[in-house]
C-alpha positions in Angstrom: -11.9 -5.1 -3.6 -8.4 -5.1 -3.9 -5.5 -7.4 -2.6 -3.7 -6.3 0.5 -1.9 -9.5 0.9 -1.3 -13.1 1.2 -0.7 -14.4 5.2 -0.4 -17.8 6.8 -3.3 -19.3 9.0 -1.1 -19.5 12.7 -2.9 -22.5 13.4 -3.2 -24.6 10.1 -0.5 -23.3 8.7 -2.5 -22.6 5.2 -2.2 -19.4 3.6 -4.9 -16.8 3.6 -5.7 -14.3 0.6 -6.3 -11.3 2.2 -9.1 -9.0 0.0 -9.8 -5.6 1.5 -12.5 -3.1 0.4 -11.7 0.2 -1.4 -12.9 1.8 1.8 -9.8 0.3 3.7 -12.4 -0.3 6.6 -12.9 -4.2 6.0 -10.6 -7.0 4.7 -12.2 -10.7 3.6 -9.8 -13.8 4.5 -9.9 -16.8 2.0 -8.3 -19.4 2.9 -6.5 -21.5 -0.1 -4.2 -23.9 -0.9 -0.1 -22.9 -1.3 -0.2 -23.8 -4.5 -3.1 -21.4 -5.0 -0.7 -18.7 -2.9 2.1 -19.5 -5.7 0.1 -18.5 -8.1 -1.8 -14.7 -6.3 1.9 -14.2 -5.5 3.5 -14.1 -8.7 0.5 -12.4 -10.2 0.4 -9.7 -7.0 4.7 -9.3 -8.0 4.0 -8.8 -11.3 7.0 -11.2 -12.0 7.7 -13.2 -15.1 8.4 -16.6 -15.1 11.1 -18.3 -17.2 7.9 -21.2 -18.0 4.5 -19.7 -18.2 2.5 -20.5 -15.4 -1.2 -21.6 -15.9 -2.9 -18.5 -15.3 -0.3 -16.5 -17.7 -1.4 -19.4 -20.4 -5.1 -18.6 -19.7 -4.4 -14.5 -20.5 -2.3 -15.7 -23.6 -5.0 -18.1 -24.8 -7.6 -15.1 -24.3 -5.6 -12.7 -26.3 -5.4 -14.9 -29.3 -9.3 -15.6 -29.3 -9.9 -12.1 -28.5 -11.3 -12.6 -25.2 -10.8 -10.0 -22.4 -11.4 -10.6 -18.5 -13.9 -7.7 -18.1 -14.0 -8.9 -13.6 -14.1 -11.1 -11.3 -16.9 -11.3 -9.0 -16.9 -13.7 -5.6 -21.1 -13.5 -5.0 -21.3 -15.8 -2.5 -20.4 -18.4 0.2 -21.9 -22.0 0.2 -20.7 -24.4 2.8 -17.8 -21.9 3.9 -16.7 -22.0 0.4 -16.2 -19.0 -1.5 -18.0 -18.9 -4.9 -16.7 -16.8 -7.7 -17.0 -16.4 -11.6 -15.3 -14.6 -14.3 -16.7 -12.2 -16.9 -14.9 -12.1 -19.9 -15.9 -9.7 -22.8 -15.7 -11.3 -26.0 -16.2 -10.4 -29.8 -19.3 -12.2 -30.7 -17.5 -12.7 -34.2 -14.5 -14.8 -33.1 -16.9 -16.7 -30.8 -16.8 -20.2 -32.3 -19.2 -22.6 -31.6 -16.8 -25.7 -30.6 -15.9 -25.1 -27.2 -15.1 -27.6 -24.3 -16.7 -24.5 -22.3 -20.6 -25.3 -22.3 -21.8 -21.5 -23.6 -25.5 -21.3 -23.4 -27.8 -18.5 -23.5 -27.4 -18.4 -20.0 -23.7 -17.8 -20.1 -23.7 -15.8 -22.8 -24.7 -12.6 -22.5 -24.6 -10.3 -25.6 -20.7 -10.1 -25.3 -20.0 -11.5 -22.3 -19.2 -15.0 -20.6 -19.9 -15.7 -17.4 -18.2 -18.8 -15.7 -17.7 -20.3 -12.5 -14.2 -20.5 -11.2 -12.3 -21.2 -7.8 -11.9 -17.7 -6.0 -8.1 -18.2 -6.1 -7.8 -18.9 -9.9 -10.3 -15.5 -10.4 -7.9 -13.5 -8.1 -4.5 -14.8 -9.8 -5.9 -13.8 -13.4 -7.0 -10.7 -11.9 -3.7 -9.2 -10.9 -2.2 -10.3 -14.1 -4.7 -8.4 -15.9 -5.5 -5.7 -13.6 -9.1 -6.0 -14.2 -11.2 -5.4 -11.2 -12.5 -7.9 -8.2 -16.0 -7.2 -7.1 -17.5 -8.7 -3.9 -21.3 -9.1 -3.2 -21.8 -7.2 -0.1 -23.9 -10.1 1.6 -20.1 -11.4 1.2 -18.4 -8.6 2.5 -21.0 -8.5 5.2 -20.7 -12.1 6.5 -17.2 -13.0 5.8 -15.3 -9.4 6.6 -13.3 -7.9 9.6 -13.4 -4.9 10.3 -10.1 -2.7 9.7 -9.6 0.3 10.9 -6.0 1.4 10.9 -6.5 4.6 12.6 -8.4 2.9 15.4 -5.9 0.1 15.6 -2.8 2.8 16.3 -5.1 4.5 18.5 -5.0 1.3 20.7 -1.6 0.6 20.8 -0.7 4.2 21.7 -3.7 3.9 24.2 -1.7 0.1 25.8 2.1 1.9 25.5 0.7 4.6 27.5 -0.9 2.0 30.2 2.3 0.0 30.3 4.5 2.5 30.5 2.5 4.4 33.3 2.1 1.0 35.1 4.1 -0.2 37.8 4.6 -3.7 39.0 3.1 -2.7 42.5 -0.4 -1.8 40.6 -0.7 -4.8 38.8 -0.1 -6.9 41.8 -2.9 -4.8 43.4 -5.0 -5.1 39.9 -4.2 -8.7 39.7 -6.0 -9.2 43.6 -8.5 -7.0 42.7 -10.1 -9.7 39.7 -9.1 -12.4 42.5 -11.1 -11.4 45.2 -14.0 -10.1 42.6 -14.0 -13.8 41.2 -12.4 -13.6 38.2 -9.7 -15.6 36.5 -7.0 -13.4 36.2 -6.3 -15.1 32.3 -9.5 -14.4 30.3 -10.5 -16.3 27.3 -8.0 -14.5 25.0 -4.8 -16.0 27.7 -4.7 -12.0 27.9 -4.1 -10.7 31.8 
């Protein structure tokens, strides 16, 4: 997956991380917080701040024990929350044992840590390190729309085209039509 962009919900006013597949064909919303957007943003940029924010203290920290994020992974969605984890590729001899990080033999994986992290905090370190984001497709699947930017020009040539062929006398005549058939002239959509 790769970031296409960050967008604001219209009706709650929260921002949106947009992830879209290396196809170009689908593109996963997240919704997150604006602090959260802050942080994707300045890591999408690639813009230095004059005080490190968290995530560039995370990389920093990682360089000096020798830690590299290896990818991100968002595997699945639990109560319509995304779930994602970091897997960081470490040097088994710089390892040390006293960590506030928990690192069992489940976590640790010949050289590699595995933990769980908010998908936003996985994303932000992502573009700083330009390490990959993967995306179960059971993910992709359930939470994606479908994007399909040839299609979508296709259909707005296709409307200018109706628009501009259409005269006010056909659709007064198309708008009695849907009358006398029954139907609400203003669908579901508030579209005529």
């Amino acid at each position: 997956m790769s970031v296409a962009g960050l967008a604001i919900d219209a009706i709650s006013r929260k921002p949106i991380v947009l992830l879209r597949d290396l196809a170009g064909s689908r593109q996963v919303p997240i919704w997150i917080d604006h602090a959260q957007a802050h942080n994707i943003m300045v890591g999408f940029k690639q813009t230095s701040q004059s005080v490190p924010l968290s995530h560039d203290l995370m990389i920093e920290i990682m360089k000096v024990g020798k830690l590299s994020l290896d990818r991100v992974i968002i595997y699945a969605i639990e109560d319509s929350t995304f779930q994602a984890q970091l897997k960081i590729s470490i040097d088994n001899g710089q390892l040390q044992q006293e960590s506030s990080i928990e690192i069992t033999q489940d976590t640790l994986n010949a050289d590699l840590i595995v933990l769980d992290v908010r998908p936003s905090d996985a994303i932000a370190l992502a573009l700083r390190t330009k390490c990959s984001i993967w995306m179960h497709e059971e993910v992709v699947a359930e939470a994606s729309i479908p994007v399909d930017v040839d299609a979508d020009k296709e259909d707005q040539d296709d409307f200018h085209r109706f628009v501009d062929q259409l005269s006010p006398a056909e659709m007064i005549k198309h708008l009695k039509d849907r009358d006398m058939q029954g139907e609400d002239p203003i669908d579901s959509s508030g579209a005529i």
